[in-house]
C-alpha positions as CSV (number, residue, x, y, z in Angstrom):
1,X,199.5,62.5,48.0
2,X,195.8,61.6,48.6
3,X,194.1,60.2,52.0
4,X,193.4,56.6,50.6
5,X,191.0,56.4,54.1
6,X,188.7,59.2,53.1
7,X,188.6,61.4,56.5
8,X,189.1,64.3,54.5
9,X,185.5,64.2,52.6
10,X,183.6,62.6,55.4
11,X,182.7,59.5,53.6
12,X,184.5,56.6,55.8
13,X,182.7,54.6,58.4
14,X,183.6,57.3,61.0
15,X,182.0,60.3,59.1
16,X,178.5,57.9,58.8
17,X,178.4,57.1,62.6
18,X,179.2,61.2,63.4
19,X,176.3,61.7,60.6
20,X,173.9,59.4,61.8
21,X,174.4,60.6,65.7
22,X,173.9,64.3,64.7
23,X,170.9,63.1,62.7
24,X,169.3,61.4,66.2
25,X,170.2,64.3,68.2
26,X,168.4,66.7,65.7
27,X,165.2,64.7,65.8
28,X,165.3,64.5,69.4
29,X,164.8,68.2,69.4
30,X,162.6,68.7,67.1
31,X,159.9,65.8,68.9
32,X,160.4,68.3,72.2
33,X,160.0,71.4,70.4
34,X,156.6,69.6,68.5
35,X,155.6,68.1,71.7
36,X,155.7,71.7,74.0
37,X,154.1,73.2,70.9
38,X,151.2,70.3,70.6
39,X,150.5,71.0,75.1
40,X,150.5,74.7,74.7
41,X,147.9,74.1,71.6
42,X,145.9,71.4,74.5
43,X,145.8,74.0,77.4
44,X,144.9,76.9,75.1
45,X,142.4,74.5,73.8
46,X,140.6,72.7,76.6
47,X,142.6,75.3,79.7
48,X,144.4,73.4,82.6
49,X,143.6,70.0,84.1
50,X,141.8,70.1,87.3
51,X,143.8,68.6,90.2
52,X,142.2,65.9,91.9
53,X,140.1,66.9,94.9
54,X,142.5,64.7,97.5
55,X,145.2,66.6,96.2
56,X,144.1,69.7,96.3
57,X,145.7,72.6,98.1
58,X,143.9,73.4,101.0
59,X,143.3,77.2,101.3
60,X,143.9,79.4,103.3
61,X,141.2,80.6,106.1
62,X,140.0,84.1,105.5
63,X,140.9,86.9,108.3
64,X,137.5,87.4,110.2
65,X,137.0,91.0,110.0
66,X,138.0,91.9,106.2
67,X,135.8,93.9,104.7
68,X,134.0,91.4,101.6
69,X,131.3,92.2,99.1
70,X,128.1,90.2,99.8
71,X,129.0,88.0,97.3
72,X,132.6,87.2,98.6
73,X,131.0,86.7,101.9
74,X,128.6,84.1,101.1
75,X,130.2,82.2,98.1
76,X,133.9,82.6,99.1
77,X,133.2,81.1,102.6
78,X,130.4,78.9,102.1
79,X,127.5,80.7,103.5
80,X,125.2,80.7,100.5
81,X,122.1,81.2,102.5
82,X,122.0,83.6,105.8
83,X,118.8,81.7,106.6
84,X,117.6,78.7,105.0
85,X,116.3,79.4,101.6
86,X,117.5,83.1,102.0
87,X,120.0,84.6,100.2
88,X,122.1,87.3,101.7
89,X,120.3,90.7,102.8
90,X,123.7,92.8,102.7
91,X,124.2,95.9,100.5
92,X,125.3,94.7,97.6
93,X,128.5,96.9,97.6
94,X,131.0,96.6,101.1
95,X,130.8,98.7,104.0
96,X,133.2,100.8,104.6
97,X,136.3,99.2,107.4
98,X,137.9,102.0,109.5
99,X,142.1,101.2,109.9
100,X,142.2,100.6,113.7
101,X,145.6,102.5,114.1
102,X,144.1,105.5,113.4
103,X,143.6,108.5,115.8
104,X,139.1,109.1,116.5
105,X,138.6,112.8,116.9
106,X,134.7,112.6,115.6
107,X,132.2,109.6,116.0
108,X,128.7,110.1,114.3
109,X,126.3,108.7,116.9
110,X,122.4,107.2,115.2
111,X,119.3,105.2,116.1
112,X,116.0,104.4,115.1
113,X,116.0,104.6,111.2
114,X,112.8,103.7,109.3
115,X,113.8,101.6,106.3
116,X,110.1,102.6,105.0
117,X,110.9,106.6,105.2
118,X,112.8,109.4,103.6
119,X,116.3,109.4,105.1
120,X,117.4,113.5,104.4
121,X,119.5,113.4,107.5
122,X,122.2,111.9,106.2
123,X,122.7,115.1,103.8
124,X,123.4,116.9,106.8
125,X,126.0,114.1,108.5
126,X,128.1,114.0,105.5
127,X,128.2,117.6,105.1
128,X,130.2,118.3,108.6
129,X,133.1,119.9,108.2
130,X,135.1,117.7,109.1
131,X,133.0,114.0,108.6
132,X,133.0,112.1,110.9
133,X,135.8,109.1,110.6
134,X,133.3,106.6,112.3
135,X,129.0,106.7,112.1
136,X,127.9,104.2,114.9
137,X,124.3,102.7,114.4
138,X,123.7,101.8,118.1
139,X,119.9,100.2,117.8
140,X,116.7,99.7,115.8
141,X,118.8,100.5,112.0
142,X,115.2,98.4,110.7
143,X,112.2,98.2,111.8
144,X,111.1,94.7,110.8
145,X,109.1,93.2,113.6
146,X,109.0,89.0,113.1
147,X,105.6,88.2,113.2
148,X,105.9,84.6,110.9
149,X,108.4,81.9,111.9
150,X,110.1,82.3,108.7
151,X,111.1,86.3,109.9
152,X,110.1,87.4,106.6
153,X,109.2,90.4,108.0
154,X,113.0,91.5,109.4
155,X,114.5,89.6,106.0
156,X,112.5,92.4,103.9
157,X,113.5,95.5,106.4
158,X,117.2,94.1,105.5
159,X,116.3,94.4,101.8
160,X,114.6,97.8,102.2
161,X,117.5,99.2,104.1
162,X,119.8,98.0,101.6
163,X,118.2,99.7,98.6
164,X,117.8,102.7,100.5
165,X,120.0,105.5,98.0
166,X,120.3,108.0,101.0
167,X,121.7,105.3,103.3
168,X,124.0,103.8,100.1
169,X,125.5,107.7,99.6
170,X,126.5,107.6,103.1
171,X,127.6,104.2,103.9
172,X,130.5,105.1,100.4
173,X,131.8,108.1,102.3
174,X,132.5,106.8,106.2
175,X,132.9,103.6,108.0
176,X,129.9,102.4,109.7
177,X,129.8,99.8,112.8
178,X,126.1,99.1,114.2
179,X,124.6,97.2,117.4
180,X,120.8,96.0,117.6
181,X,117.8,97.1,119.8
182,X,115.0,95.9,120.2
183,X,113.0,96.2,116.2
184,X,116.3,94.9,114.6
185,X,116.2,92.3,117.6
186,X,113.0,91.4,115.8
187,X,110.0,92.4,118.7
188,X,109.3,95.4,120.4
189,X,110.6,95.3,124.1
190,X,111.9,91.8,123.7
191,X,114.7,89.9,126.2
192,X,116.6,87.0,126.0
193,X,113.7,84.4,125.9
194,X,112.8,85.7,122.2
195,X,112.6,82.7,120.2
196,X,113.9,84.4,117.2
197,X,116.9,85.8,118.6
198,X,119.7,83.4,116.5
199,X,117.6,84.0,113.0
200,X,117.5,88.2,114.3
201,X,121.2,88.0,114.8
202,X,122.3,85.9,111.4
203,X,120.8,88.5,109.6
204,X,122.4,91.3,111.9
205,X,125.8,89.8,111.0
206,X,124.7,89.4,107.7
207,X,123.6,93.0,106.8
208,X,126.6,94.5,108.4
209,X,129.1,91.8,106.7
210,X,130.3,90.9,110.1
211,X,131.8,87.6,111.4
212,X,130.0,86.8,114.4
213,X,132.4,86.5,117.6
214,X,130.7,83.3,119.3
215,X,127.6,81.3,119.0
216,X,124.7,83.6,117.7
217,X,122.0,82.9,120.4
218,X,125.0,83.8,122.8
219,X,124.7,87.7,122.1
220,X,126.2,89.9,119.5
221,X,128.0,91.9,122.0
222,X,131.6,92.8,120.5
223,X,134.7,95.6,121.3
224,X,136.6,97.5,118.9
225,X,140.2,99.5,119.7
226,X,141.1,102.2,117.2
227,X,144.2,104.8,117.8
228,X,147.8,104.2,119.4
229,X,149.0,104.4,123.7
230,X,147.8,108.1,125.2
231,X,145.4,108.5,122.1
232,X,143.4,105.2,122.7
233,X,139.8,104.8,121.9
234,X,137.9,101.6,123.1
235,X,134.6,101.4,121.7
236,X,132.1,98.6,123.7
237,X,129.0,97.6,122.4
238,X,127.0,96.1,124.3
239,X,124.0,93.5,123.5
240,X,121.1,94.7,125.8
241,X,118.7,91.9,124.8
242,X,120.1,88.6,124.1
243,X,120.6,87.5,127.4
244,X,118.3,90.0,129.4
245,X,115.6,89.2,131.6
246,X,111.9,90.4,131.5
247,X,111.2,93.9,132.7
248,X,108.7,94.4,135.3
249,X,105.1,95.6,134.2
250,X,103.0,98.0,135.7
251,X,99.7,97.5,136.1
252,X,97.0,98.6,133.4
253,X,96.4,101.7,135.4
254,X,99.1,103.7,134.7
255,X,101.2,103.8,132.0
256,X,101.8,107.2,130.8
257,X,105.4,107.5,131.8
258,X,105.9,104.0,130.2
259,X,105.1,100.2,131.2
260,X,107.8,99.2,133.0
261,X,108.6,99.7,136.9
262,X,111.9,99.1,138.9
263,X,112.5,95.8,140.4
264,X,115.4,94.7,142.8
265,X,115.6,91.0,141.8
266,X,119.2,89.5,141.8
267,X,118.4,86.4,139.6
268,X,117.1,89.4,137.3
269,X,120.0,90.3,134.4
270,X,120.9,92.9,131.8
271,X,123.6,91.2,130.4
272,X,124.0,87.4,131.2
273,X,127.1,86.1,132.9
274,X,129.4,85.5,129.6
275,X,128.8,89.3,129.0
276,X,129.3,90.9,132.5
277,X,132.8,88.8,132.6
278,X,133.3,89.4,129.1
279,X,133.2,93.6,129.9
280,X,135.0,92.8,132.7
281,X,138.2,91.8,130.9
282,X,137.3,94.8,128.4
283,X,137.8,96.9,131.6
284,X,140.9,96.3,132.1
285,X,142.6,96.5,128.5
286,X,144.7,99.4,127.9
287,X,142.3,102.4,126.8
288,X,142.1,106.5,127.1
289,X,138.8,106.8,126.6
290,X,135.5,104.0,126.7
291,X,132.7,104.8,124.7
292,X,129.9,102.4,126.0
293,X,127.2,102.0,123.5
294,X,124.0,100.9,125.3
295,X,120.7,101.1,123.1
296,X,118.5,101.7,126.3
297,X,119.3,104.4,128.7
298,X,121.9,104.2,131.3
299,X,121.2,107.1,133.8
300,X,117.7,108.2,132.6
301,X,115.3,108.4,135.4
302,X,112.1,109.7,135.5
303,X,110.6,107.3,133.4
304,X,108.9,104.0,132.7
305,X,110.2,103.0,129.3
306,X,113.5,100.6,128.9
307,X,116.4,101.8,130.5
308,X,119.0,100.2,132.9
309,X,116.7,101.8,135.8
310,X,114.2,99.3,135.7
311,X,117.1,96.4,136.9
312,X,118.5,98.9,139.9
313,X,121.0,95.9,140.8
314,X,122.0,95.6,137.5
315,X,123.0,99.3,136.7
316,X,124.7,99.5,140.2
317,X,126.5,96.3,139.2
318,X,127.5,98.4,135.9
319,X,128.6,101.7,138.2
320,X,130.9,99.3,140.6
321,X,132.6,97.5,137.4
322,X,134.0,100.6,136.2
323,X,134.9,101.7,139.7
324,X,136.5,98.7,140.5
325,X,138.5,97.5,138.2
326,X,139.8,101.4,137.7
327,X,138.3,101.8,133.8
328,X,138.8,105.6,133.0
329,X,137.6,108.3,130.3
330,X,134.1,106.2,129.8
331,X,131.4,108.2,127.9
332,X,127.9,106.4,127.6
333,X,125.7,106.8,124.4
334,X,122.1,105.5,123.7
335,X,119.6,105.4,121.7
336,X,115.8,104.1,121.4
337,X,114.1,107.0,123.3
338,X,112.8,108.4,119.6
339,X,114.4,111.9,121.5
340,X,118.0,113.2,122.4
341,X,118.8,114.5,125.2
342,X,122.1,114.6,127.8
343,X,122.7,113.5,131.6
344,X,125.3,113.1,134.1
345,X,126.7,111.3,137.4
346,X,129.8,110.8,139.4
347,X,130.8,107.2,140.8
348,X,132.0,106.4,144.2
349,X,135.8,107.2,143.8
350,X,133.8,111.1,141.9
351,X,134.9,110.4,138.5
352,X,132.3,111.7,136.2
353,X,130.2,109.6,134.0
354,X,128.6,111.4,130.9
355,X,125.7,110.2,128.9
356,X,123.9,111.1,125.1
357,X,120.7,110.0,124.3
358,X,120.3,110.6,120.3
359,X,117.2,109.4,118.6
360,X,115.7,109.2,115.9
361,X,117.2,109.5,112.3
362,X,113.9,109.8,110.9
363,X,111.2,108.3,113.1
364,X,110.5,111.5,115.4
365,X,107.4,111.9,117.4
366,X,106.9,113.6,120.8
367,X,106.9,111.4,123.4
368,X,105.8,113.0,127.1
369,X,108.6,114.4,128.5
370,X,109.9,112.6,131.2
371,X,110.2,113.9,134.6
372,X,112.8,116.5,135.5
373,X,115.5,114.4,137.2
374,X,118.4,115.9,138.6
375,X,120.9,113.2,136.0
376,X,119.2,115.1,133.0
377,X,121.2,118.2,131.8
378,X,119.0,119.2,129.1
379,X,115.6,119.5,127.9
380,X,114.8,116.9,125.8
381,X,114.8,117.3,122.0
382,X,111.7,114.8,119.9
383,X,112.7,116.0,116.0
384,X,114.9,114.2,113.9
385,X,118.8,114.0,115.4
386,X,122.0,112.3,115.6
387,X,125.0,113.1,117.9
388,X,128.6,113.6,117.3
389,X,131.8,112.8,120.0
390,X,134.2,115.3,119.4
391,X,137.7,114.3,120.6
392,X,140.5,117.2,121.6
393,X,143.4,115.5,122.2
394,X,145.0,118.4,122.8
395,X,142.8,120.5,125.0
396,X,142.0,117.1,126.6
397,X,138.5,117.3,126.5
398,X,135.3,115.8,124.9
399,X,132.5,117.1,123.5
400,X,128.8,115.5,123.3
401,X,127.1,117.5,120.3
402,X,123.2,116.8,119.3
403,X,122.8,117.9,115.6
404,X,119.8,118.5,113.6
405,X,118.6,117.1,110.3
406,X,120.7,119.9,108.4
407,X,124.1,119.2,110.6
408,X,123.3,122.3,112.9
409,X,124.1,121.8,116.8
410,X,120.9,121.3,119.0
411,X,122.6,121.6,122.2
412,X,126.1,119.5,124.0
413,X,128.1,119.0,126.8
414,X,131.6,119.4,127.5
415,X,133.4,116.9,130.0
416,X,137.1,117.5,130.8
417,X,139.3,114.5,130.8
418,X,140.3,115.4,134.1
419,X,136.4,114.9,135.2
420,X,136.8,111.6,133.2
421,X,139.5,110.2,135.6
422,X,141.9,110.4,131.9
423,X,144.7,112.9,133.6
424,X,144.6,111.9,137.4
């Protein structure tokens, strides 16, 4: 018997509806599939549409001390100019960024490098055996004098510097950090009422690819902790011009120890206030040993050049900090002297303070030597130099090494951590 309906073949009403919805569903798909394939063709074409600048997705702030190529540094934050019409005088490549967790056991110690004169020295840093982990620049890394309001003069010491291949070949192979004296400062000798300090220090930030910490005509004056609790370096560099006041001159009729001459006058500073409370609080962070970078002499006497000496009130101020608010294991180091050398005195409460003089990379001359004094340990050595800090954890103590232009050892110090007030 046949199915008079016709639901066997399909060709009733019902079997047209079912046809006709499988039909819709079938197109359906197909417009989807065509229009994802037509977008993809668009955004291949003409790439993705730009979001409108109110809803764009604000980005995140950059950490302040990442290490950042030039480039990064100026377009990726906005600073497209380090002065106005300037474009950045930083190494075109980034320095170097030492992890702070790590244990110091050798510092490289430099000052006073001509931008304008072979560098071979650095041959002889970078073959110690072993490198140094850290090279500190602690003053005068140009010599660019501002003589125009523009600074032209220190903007093209930056670019000198920068090319240099012998600085370039060191700066790839060890971390650098750097503080100013006075010819990166921008004038020879100047304080803190040098009108071109903020331009001076935009271009000391710049060149070094470092955020500054506060206003720039406030000092450049910064702290750096590296190593774990009982093998704790604090590194303080301090600014010895921004905010200091005007040395006392000697009269015209004797100079040949230097120009300068000791004055007690309390409204007279080294530092400014925001510093000396500033290294106050420094002070008393956790630390085993304080290295205290000053680019003009600490304990030197016997002379008439800069040095804290010429500000008696000031370097006492200095001695009492330390003794006061119980800092321990502080070694000094300076620079500007264009000679190395090493000296030595005890605080009140007999803990020893040690101090090395290293200068210059390559700007040697032979300065008079200054008068035997009984602070200075050594004779005083005018060719080319830089010093190393060599840290024994183990034997618990520290040695103060001057080394030539080939690396060889000029002459040190020990101090025992004991002497430092470390293992009281």
């Amino acid at each position: 018997m046949s199915n008079s309906t016709g639901h066997g073949n399909g060709d009733g009403p019902g079997g047209r509806r079912r046809r006709s919805a499988l039909a819709t569903v079938v197109f359906g798909a197909l417009l989807v599939v065509l229009s994802a394939g037509v977008v993809a063709f668009l955004m291949q074409a003409v790439g993705p549409l730009e979001t409108a600048p109110e809803a764009a997705t604000e980005q995140a702030e950059e950490p302040t001390m990442r290490v950042v190529t030039a480039r990064e540094y100026f377009e990726g934050s906005g600073k497209r100019e380090v002065l106005p019409g300037v474009p950045s005088v930083a190494p075109s490549t980034p320095w170097l960024k030492l992890d702070q967790s790590m244990t110091l056991t050798r510092i490289g110690v430099g000052s006073c490098l001509g931008q304008n004169q072979p560098q071979p020295i650095w041959e002889g840093v970078l073959r110690l055996e072993p490198r140094p982990q850290l090279f500190m620049m602690i003053g005068d890394s140009v010599y660019g004098d501002i003589k125009s309001p523009a600074a032209k003069e220190l903007v093209q010491a930056y670019r000198d510097q920068a090319a240099r291949p012998e600085l370039a070949k060191a700066r790839q192979a060890m971390p650098f950090i750097a503080m100013w004296d006075d010819h990166d400062y921008g004038r020879n000798d100047a304080g803190g009422n040098f009108s071109q300090k903020g331009n001076a220090a935009r271009l000391f930030h710049d060149f070094w690819q470092m955020e500054p910490e506060r206003p720039v005509e406030n000092g450049i004056y910064y702290a750096r902790t590296y190593g774990s609790e009982g093998r704790r370096v604090q590194i303080i560099m301090l600014d010895t011009r921004s905010m200091r006041s005007e040395f006392q001159r000697k009269s015209d009729s004797f100079k040949h120890w230097g120009k300068f001459e000791p004055i007690e006058d309390p409204e007279r500073t080294m530092l400014g206030n925001a510093q000396w409370e500033w290294l106050e609080e420094r002070f008393q962070e956790p630390a085993d040993v304080r290295i205290i970078v000053s680019s003009i002499q600490l304990l030197a006497e016997g002379h008439g050049f800069e040095r804290w000496g010429n500000l008696p009130l000031e370097r006492q101020r200095f001695f009492n900090l330390i003794n006061d608010t119980g800092a321990r294991g502080v070694i000094l180091l300076s620079g500007d002297r264009h000679s190395g050398a090493f000296y030595s005195g005890k605080l009140a409460n007999g803990q020893t303070l040690a101090e090395m003089t290293t200068s210059s990379l390559n700007r040697s001359y032979a300065p008079p030597q200054d008068a035997r004094t009984p602070e200075r340990l050594s004779q005083m050595y005018n060719q080319e130099n830089f010093g190393l800090v060599d840290i024994d954890w183990r034997q618990r103590k520290i040695e103060l090494l001057l080394k030539d232009i080939d690396g060889e050892t000029l002459d040190g110090i020990t101090v025992k951590f004991a002497d430092l007030g470390i293992d009281e």
